[in-house]
Structures are given as structure tokens and as C-alpha cells.
N, C-alpha and C positions, 0 to 999 in steps of 0.2 A: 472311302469305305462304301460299300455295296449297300446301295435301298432293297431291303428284306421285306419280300412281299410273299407270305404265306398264312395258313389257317390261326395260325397266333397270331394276325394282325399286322400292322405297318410297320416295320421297324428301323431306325438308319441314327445316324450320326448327325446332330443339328450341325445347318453351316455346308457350303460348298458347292458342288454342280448340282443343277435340278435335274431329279432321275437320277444320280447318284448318291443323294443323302436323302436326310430328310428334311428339306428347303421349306419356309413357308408356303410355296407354291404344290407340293408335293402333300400337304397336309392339306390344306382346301380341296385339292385334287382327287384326295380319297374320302375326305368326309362329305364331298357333293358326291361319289360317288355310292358311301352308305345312304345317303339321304333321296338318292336314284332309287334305291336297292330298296328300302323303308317302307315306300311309295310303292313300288312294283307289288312288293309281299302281302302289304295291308291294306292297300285299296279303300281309304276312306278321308273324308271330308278334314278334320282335324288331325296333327299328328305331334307327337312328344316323343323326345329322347333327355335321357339322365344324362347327364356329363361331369366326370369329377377327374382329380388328378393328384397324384403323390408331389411330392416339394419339389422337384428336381429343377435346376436352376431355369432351364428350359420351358416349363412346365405352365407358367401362366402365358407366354408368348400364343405357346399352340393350342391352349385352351381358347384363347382368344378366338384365334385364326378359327377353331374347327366348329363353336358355339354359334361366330357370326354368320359361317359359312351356312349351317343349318336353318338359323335365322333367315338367310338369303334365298330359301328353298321353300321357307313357308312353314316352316317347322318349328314348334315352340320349345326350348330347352328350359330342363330343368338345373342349375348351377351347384352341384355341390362345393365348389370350390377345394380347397385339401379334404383329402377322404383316402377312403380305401379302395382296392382291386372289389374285394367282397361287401364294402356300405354300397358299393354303385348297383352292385347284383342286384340285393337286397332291394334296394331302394325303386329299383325298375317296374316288378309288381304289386310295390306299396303304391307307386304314385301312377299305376295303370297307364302306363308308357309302353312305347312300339318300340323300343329298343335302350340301349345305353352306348357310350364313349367314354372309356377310361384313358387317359394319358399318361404313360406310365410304359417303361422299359424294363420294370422289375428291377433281376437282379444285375441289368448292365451297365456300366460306371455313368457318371455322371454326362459324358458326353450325346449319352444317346437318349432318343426318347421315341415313343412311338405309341399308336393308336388300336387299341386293342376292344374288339367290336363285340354287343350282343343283341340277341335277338329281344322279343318282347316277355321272355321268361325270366331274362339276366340270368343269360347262359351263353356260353362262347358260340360261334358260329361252328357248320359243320363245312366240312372242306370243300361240297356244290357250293354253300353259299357264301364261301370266303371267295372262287374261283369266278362266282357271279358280281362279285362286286370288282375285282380285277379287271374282269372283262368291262363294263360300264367305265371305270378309271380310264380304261386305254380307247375307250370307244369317244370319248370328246363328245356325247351327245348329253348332256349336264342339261337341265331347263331350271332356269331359276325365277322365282314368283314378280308378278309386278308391285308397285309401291303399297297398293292396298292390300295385299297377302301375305306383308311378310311376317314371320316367326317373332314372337316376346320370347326374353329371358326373364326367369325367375330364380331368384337366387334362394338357398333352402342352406341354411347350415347345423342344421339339427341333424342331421343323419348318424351322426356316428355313435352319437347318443340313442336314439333308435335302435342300432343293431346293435348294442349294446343292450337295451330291453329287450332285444328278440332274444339276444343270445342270455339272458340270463331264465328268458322263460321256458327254458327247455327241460324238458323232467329231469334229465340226469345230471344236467350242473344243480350240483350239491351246496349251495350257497350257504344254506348253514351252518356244514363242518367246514368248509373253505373260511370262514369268518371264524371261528372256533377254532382253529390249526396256529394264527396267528403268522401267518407266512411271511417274513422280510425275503421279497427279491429283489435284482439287479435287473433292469431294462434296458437293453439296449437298442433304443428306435433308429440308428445309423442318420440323425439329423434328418427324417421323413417324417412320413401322417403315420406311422408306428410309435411317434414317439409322442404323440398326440391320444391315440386310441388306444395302447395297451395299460399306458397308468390311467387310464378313465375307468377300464374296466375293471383294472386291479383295487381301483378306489372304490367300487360299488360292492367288490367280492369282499371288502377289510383286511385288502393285502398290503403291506407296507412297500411301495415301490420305491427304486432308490434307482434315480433317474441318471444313463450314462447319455450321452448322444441325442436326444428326445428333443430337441431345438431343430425346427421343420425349415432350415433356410437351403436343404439340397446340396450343400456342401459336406458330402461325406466323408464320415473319421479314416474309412478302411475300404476296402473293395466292397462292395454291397451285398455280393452272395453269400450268406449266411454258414463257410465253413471256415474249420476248425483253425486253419494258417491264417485267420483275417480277426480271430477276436481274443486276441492276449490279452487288450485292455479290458473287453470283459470278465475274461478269467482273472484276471488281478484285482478287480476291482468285487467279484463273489467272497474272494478270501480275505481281503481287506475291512470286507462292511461283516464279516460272518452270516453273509446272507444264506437263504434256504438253498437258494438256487438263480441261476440268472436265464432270461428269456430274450432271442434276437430274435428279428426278423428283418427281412427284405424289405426294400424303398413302398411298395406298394401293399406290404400285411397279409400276403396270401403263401407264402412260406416263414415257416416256423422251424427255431432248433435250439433247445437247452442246454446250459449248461452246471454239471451238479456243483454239489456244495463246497468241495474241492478247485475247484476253477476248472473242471476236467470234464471235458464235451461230451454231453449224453450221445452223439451223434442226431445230425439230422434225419437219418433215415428212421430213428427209433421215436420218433417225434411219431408217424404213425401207429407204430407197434403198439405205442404204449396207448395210445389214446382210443384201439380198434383192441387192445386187451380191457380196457375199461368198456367198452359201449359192451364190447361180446359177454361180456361176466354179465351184465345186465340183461343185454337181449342178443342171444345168441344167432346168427344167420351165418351169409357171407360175404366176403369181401373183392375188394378187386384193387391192385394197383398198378402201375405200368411194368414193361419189360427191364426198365432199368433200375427197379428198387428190391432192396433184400428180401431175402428169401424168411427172413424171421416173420412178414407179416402171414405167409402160408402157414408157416409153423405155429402162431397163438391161434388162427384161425383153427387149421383141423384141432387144437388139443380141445375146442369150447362143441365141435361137433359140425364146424361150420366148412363150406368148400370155397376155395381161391382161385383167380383167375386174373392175369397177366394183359392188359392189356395192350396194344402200341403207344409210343410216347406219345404227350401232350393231353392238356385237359379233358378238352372234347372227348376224347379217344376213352379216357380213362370214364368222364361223364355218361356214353353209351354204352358203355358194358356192365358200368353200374345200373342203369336203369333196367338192360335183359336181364340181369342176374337177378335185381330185385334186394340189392344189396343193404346191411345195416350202417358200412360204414365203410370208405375207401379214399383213395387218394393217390400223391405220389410219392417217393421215398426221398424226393429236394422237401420235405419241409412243410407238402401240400395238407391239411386235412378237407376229407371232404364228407361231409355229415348231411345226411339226406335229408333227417328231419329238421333241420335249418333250412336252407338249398344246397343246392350243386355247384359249388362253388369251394375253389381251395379256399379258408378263413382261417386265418389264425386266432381271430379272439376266440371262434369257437376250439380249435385244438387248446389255447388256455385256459380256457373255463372246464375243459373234459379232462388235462390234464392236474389241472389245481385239485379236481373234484378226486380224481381217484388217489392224490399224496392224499388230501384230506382224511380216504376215507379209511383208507388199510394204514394210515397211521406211518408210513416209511420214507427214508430220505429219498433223494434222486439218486445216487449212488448205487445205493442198495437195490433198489426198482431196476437199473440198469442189469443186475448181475442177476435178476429172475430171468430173463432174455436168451434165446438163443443167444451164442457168441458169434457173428459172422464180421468179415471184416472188408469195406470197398475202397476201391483208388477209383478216382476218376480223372480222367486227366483230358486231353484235345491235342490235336495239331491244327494246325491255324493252314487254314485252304490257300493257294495259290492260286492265279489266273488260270485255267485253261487244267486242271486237274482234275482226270476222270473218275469221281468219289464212287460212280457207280462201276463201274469197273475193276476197280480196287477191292468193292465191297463184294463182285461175284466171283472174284480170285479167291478170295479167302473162303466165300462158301464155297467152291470147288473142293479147297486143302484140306477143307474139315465136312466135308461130305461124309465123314463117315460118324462123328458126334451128334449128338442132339440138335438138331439146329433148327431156328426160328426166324421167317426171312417177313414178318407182316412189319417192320419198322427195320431199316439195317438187315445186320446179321446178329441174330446172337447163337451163342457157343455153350450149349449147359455140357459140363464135366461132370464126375462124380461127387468130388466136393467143391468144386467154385464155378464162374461163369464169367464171360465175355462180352460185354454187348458194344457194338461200333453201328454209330450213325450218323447221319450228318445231320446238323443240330439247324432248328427251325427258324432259330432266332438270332444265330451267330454264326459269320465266316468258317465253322470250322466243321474236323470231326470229333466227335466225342468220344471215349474209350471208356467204358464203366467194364468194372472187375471187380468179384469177391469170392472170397475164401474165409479158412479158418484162421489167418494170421494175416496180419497185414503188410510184413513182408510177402507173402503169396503172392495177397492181391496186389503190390504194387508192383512187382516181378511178372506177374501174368499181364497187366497194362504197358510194363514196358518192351515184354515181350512181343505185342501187337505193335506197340509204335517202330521198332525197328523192323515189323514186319511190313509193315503199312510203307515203311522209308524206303524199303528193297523193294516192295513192287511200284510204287512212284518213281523213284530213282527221286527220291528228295532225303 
């Protein structure tokens, strides 16, 4: 499997050739080279980085690896030990730190892991400074401190508790109809630090959590990415307990997706709708989320008076447009919330607390809440990349064929139609292409996605 070196961070397959996965050597290799990079940016005497990591079985090896390696540069780590993608953010400008290290592969199976980098805001890198710290990686001029220089660890396991105080001091979590509603839901932590942090939260809000998966040993029930084909046992288990509603999330807590009282998937794209329908009822503005998520979030934005705006894939991407815009509330349409007045950062406990807060407060099921919604309907699917296959080539073929559609070429291609859309890209974090597609039925959209894969197969000849 290919070492995935891009603005989302280190990514590979633990185990096998160095420079081909991600080897312990391959892991020292880029966290001496954040630690290069650290040093370069901040120019000062003492320096700190957060370090935390979701359960994945892999996960304390190269926490190891990448804490000591820092330690060997002269840099003093802070340990969160299991934690969140969003407690590490969090925690970076609580503890006046030059940067963080989260280890954590998200949503990809258990085999992979990888190192996912922030600056001193606890904020993802931007694509010069993911490309500066490659460059250092490859350059082998690494300097590391003498015996009297070297970096402490301190280990801190309070955090999640912490963001858990942040996240409940936020004006619009409604803590006291959320404890007044009497909520029984179903948890689904997929055996990560979700299964850890969301009944902590649900236990401070007076939510009755009824724990599936939430055992953090990394061995996961189901595929990790938080869709609809991977959580029957959670759907079985909402109608079995007669709970309100059931809540997963991804190995690392920064994608969110419900499901209602039915055992029947609110959809994760609506995971933002609904939580950017409650902030805008409140405080009206605008919004922003990437080129690959539904069109429902433009549509609650204009009806509140607010404008939308589409960013390229990926956090950062989605982060900077939020901040020109001056945005209230944005994200991605996997799952991501991102709430300004928090930080910048996808978090789920905060999409649970916004979305606890607005069932709380109009009184209605998740069901019902879904069917106020535009109806739009997406496929997403991939073809899995071969050796030597020209993805960019492919992707200017197609813009050629639909040169005469709406088309958007800042990420991929996309394709707006009259009523559905297109988007093809090669994915940041995985061998592959992605195909996202939606319409008004979901035959459409899976007709229009398979429509492009045999398009995609005739111009490849694969």
C-alpha cells in the first residue's frame, strides 16, 4: 500500500517496506520533520506540542515513536494519551503550545494509521506548510538536541473532560431543555475515544446513553466510516432499546451521523443541515461547506437570509473560506461540524450538544426533523487507483465532455445539472477516485455515480 503524503497529513498502512507504508522509521521521519518545521515557524527558546491518539490497535506504538522523537529535538510533549481529532485542537491553545500531533487515520480500517499535523492555533496545516514539512522529510537534515536539551513528557488525561466544559459553555447548547426532554439514546463509539467522550457528554447533558461499541481496544465492530451499509447493529439496537435516537461517530470524533427513532439513518450529510438550521434560527449569517456535500445546506441557509459558498475538499479548505466569509457555522457533508465559536475544527461533541439542543427545544423526533429538510438524495462510491493511471487525465477528459454544464475544476471536476451533481476526485487520503452524486431520488443519484464509473472505465480502459 502507497505512503500518503499530503495536506491531510502522513497516512499508510502499519507494517512493510519503509517509504511504502507507514514503518516506524517513516513515522520518526516526519515527526523530526514537523519538529524541523516547529522550530523554523517559532524561533524560540522553549517549545511544546499536544500529542493524543484515537484506540486504533496501532496507535500507542507510534504515539511512542513520534512523542520520543520530539522529545529527541528538544521539544517538550504534552500526552494526551486516548483523546479526540477535536480535544487535541482544543487543547493546543489551552496549554499555549506551538503546535499538536493527533494519530489517528479517521475513518480508515483498522490497518492504517497516520499523523495528522497542527499549527499553534489547533488548526490543520495549509498546503505551503504541509509541502514544507515534505520537503524537510526528504531533505535528511533533521538536527537533534544534545543530552542536556532533551524534551519532557507530561502526561495530562483531563482533556476530554475539558472540552466537554468548553463545549457545554457555549450559549446555544440548551442544557436545560436537553436535561428536561429526558433523551434515551444509542451510542455508537465503533470501540474508539467516541466511545469514551460521547456518553461523558451525554452524562453531563442528563441523556440516558445506552452504550453499543464504546470499549476503546481499536478493534472495530464494522467498517469505521460512519455510513448507512456499516450500522445495522445500531439501527437494531435504537428500535430494540425504544430509544430517542442513535449517534455514531468515526475512530477519531470529528465526523458525526444519526440515526432516528426508527433505526432509519438521518443521513450524515444532514448531520450539518440540521445543526447550521439550529445555529441560523438563532444567529443568522453564512455558511460554507465543501464541493462534495448537499445542496440542503445552501437551501436552510438562503431561507434564514444567509449566503453559501462551496469550498474545495478537505478541512483546511473548508477552514479558509470560513474565515473570508466570516461565517456562523460550516463544515463538511461526511459528518464534519464546524462551529466557530468553539474553534475550527470538525467536533462532534459540539454537533451533539447543537443537535440535542434544537430536538430539546422545538420539542420533535429525529424523524420528523428529517422530513422539514430539503429531500436530496447522494451515492458515493470510488474506484480503487492502479499503478501508473493518469487520474489527471481522466479528470480533463471529462471536463472536455461536459464543457458545456456548469462546471467546477478548484478540486476535481464537478458537474452541476439542473436537478443533481457530479463531483470526481482523487481522494487525499486513499488510493482512490471518489464519485459523489445527488438528486432527487436515490435511484438518480446512484445511476448518475454509476454512470461516471463506467465512464471513467472506458476512458482508462480499466
Amino acid at each position: 500500500m502507497t505512503l500518503i503524503k499530503s495536506i491531510s497529513g502522513i497516512r499508510g498502512t502499519i507494517g512493510g517496506q519503509v517509504g511504502d507504508n507507514l514503518t516506524p522509521i517513516d513515522a520518526v521521519k516526519f515527526a523530526s520533520a514537523y519538529g524541523v518545521w516547529l522550530k523554523q515557524r517559532r524561533n524560540k527558546e522553549n517549545y511544546r506540542v499536544v500529542v493524543g491518539r484515537d484506540a486504533r490497535i496501532s496507535g500507542e506504538m507510534i504515539q511512542n515513536l513520534v512523542m520520543n522523537t520530539l522529545v529527541g529535538m528538544g521539544i517538550h510533549v504534552i500526552d494526551l494519551g486516548l483523546s479526540t481529532t477535536p480535544t487535541v485542537e482544543i487543547a493546543v491553545p489551552m496549554e499555549h503550545a506551538d503546535g499538536g500531533i493527533i494519530l489517528t487515520a479517521s475513518h480508515n480500517p483498522k490497518q492504517w494509521n497516520a499523523l495528522k499535523l497542527l499549527n499553534e492555533k489547533g488548526e490543520f496545516l495549509d498546503a505551503v506548510e504541509g509541502a514544507k514539512i515534505l520537503e524537510i522529510a526528504e531533505s535528511d537534515t533533521m538536527e537533534f538536541s544534545d543530552v542536556d536539551s532533551l524534551g519532557k513528557i507530561t502526561k495530562n488525561d483531563a482533556y476530554i473532560d475539558l472540552h466537554i466544559d468548553e463545549v457545554l459553555k457555549l450559549p446555544l447548547v440548551n442544557a436545560k431543555a436537553i436535561e428536561a426532554a429526558n433523551f434515551k439514546v444509542v451510542v455508537d463509539g465503533v470501540n474508539s475515544t467516541g466511545g469514551i467522550a460521547i456518553p461523558l457528554l451525554l452524562e453531563r447533558l442528563g441523556v440516558h446513553a445506552i452504550k453499543l461499541f464504546c470499549d476503546p481496544t481499536g478493534h472495530f465492530p464494522h467498517n469505521p466510516e460512519p455510513l448507512k451499509e456499516h450500522l445495522g447493529d445500531l439501527s437494531k439496537k435504537v428500535v430494540e432499546e425504544n430509544a430517542d435516537f442513535g449517534i455514531v461517530v468515526d475512530p477519531d470524533v470529528d465526523r458525526l451521523a444519526f440515526m432516528d427513532e426508527n433505526g432509519d439513518i438521518f443521513g450524515e450529510e444532514y448531520t450539518l443541515v440540521a445543526c447550521a438550521d439550529y445555529v441560523l434560527s438563532k444567529t443568522p449569517g453564512n455558511t460554507v461547506s465543501n464541493m462534495s456535500s448537499t445542496r440542503a445546506l445552501r437551501d436552510v441557509t438562503e431561507k434564514y437570509g444567509g449566503t453559501y459558498e462551496a469550498s474545495a475538499v478537505g478541512e483546511v479548505n473548508v477552514v479558509k473560506l470560513m474565515k473570508k466569509n466570516n461565517v456562523v457555522i460550516g463544515g463538511e457533508g461526511n459528518g464534519g461540524i464546524i462551529y466557530p465559536d468553539s474553534h475550527y475544527g470538525r467536533d462532534a461533541l459540539v454537533g451533539v450538544a447543537l443537535f440535542l439542543s434544537l430536538l430539546a427545544e422545538r420539542k420533535i423526533s429525529v424523524s420528523a426533523l428529517r422530513k422539514t429538510y430539503p429531500n436530496y438524495f447522494m451515492s458515493k462510491k470510488k474506484i480503487q487507483l492502479t499503478p501508473g493511471l493518469d487520474v489527471d487525465g481522466i479528470l480533463k477528459t471529462i471536463e472536455s465532455r461536459y464543457q458545456n454544464e456548469q462546471l467546477t475544476t478548484i478540486d476535481g471536476v464537478k458537474i452541476d445539472f439542473a436537478d443533481s451533481w457530479a463531483h470526481l476526485r482523487k481522494s487525499n487520503t486513499e488510493p482512490i477516485i471518489r464519485i459523489y452524486t445527488e438528486a432527487k431520488s436515490q435511484e438518480e443519484a446512484d445511476g448518475l455515480a454509476d454512470k461516471f464509473i463506467e465512464e471513467i472505465g472506458a476512458i482508462a480502459k480499466i
